[in-house]
C-alpha positions in Angstrom: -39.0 -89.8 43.8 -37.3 -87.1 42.2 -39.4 -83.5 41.5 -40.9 -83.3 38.2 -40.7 -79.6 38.1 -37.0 -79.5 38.6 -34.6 -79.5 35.5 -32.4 -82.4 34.9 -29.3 -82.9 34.3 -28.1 -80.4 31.1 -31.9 -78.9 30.9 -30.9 -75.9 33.2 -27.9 -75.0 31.0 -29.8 -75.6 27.8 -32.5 -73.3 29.9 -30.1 -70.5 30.4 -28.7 -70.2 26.6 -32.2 -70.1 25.2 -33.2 -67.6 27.2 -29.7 -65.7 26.4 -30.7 -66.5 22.9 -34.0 -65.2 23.0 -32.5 -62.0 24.9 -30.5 -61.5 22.2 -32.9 -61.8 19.3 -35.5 -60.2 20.9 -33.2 -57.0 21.2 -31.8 -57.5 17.8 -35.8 -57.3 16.9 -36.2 -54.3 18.7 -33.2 -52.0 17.3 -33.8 -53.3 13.6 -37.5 -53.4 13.3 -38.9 -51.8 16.2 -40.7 -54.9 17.5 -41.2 -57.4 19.9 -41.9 -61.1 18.8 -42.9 -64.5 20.0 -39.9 -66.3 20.5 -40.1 -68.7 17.2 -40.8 -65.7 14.9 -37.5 -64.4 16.8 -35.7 -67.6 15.8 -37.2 -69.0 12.1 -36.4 -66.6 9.2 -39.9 -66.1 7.5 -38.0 -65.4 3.8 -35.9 -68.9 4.3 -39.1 -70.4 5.0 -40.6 -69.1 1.6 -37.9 -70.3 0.1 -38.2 -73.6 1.1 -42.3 -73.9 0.1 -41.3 -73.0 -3.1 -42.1 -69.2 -3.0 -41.4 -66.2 -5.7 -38.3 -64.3 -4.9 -39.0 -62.0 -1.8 -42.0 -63.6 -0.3 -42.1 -64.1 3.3 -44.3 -66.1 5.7 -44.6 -66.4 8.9 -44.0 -69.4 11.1 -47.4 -69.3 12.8 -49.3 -69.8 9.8 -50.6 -73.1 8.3 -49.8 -73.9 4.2 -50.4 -77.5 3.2 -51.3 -78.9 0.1 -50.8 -77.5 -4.0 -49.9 -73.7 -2.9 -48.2 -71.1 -4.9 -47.2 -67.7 -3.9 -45.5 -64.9 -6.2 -42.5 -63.0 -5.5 -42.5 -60.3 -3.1 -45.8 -61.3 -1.3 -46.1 -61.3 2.2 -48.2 -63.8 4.7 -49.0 -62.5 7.9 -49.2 -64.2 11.2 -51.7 -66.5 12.1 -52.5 -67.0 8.4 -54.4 -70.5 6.9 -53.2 -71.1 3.3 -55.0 -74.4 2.0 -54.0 -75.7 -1.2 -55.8 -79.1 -0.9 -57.8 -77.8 -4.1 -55.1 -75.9 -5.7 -54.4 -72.2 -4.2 -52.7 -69.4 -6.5 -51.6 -66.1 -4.9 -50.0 -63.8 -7.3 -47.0 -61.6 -6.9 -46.9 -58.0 -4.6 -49.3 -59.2 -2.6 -50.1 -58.5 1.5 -52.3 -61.6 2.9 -53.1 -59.9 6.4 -52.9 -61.5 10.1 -55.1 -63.9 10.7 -56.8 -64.4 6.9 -57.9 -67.9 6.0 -58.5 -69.2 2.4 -60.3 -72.4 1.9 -59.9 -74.9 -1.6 -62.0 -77.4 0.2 -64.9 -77.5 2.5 -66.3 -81.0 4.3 -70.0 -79.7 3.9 -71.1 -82.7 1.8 -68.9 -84.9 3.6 -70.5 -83.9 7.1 -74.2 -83.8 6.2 -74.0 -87.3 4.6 -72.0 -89.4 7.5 -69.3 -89.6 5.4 -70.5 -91.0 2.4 -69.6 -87.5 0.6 -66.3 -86.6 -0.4 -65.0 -83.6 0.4 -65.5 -80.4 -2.3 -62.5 -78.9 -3.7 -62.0 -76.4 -6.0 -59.0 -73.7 -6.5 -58.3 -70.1 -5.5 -56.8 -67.5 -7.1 -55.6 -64.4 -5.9 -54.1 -61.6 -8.6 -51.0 -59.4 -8.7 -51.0 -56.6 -6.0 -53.9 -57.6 -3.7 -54.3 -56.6 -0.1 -56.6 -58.8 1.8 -57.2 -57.3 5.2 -56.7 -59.1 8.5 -59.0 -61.4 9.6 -60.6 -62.0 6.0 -62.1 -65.7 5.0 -61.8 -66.8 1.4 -63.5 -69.8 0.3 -63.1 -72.1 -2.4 -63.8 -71.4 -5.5 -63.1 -67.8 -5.7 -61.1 -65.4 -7.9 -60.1 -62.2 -6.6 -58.7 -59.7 -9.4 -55.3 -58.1 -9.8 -55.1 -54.8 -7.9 -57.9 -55.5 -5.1 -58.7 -54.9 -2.1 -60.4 -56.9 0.3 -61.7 -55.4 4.1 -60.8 -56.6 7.3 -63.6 -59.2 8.8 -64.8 -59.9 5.2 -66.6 -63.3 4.1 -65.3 -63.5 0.3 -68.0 -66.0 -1.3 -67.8 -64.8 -4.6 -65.3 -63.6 -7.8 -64.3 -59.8 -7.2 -63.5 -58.4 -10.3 -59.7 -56.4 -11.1 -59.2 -53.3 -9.8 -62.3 -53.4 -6.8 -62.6 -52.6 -3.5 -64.8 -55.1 -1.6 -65.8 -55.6 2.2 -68.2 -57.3 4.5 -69.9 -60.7 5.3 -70.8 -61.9 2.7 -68.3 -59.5 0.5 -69.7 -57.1 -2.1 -68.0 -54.5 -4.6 -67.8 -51.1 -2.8 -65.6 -49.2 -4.8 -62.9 -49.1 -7.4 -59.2 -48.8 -7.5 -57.3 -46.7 -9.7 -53.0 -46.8 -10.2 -51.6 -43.8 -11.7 -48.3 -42.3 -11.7 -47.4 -45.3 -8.8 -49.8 -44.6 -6.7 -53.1 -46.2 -5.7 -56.5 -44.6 -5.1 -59.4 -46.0 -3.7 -63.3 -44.3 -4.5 -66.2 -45.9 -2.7 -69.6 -46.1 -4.6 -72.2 -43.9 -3.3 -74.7 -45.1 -0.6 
C-alpha cells in the first residue's frame, strides 16, 4: 500500500512551482508594499475581485472576507481582511470609505428564528453606511443601522443604533463621543467632555 503522505505522480512538480510562485509573489509583496501576505492574498487581486461584485471604481476587498447577498460598495472604498459583509437584508456602503480588519455588519439576525424552533423567520433589515466613513477593526454592525457620512466608528465597537453625519462614536453598545469637522482637506476629530 502505497504512503499517503508521499506526492504522486505530477503533485511534486506542481509542489515545487507553487512554492516558486509564492517565492516570487511574496518578494514582489515585499519590495512594492513592504509586506508579507498569506499566500492567496499574494495570488488573488483584491481590485479584480471588486470588480467582479460589482464595486465603485477603486474599491478593493480582500479574499479572506465574506460578501453574500444584495451588497453595494462605492468607489474607492476599501474592505479589510477578515471582513463579514452581509447583504441578505440589503447592505449600502458609500464611497471613500475604510471597513477595517475583522469588522462584521449584519442585515439579518436568526433571534426570532432560534427562540421559536423555527417557526420564526429570520429578521432583515438594511444597512447603510455614508460617504467617507472609517469603521475601526474589529467593529460589529447590526441590522438596521445608519451610520452618517464622514463618521467614525472605534475599534471593538457594538454599533446598535443610527450615528448621526459627521460623529465620532465608540464602545459596546456605541455612543456619540465626539464630532468631526473637514476643513481645508483635512479632518479633525473633538471628543465631548467627560
Amino acid at each position: 500500500m502505497a504512503d499517503s503522505s508521499e506526492p504522486h505522480g505530477n503533485e511534486a512538480g506542481l509542489r515545487a512551482d507553487l512554492e516558486t510562485l509564492y517565492l516570487h509573489l511574496r518578494q514582489t509583496a515585499e519590495a512594492e508594499w513592504d509586506r508579507d501576505l498569506p499566500f492567496s492574498e499574494l495570488l488573488f487581486d483584491r481590485w479584480e475581485r471588486a470588480r467582479t461584485l460589482g464595486f465603485g471604481d477603486g474599491a478593493s476587498v480582500y479574499h479572506a472576507s465574506y460578501v453574500y447577498g444584495d451588497v453595494t460598495v462605492g468607489p474607492r472604498t476599501w474592505v479589510g481582511p477578515y471582513t463579514l459583509l452581509d447583504g441578505s437584508g440589503g447592505l449600502t456602503i458609500g464611497e471613500n470609505c475604510s471597513i477595517s480588519a475583522g469588522v462584521h455588519i449584519y442585515t439579518h439576525d436568526t433571534v426570532q428564528w432560534a427562540l421559536t424552533n423555527g417557526a420564526a423567520e429570520a429578521d432583515r433589515s438594511p444597512v447603510r453606511i455614508g460617504d467617507c466613513c472609517f469603521i475601526g477593526a474589529q467593529s460589529v454592525i447590526v441590522r438596521g443601522v445608519t451610520i452618517g457620512d464622514h463618521s467614525v466608528v472605534g475599534a471593538g465597537s457594538f454599533v446598535d443604533k443610527d450615528i448621526p453625519p459627521y460623529s465620532v462614536a465608540a464602545g459596546s453598545p456605541s455612543r456619540v463621543i465626539g464630532r468631526v469637522t473637514v476643513k481645508d482637506g483635512r479632518a479633525t476629530l473633538t471628543f465631548d467632555a467627560g
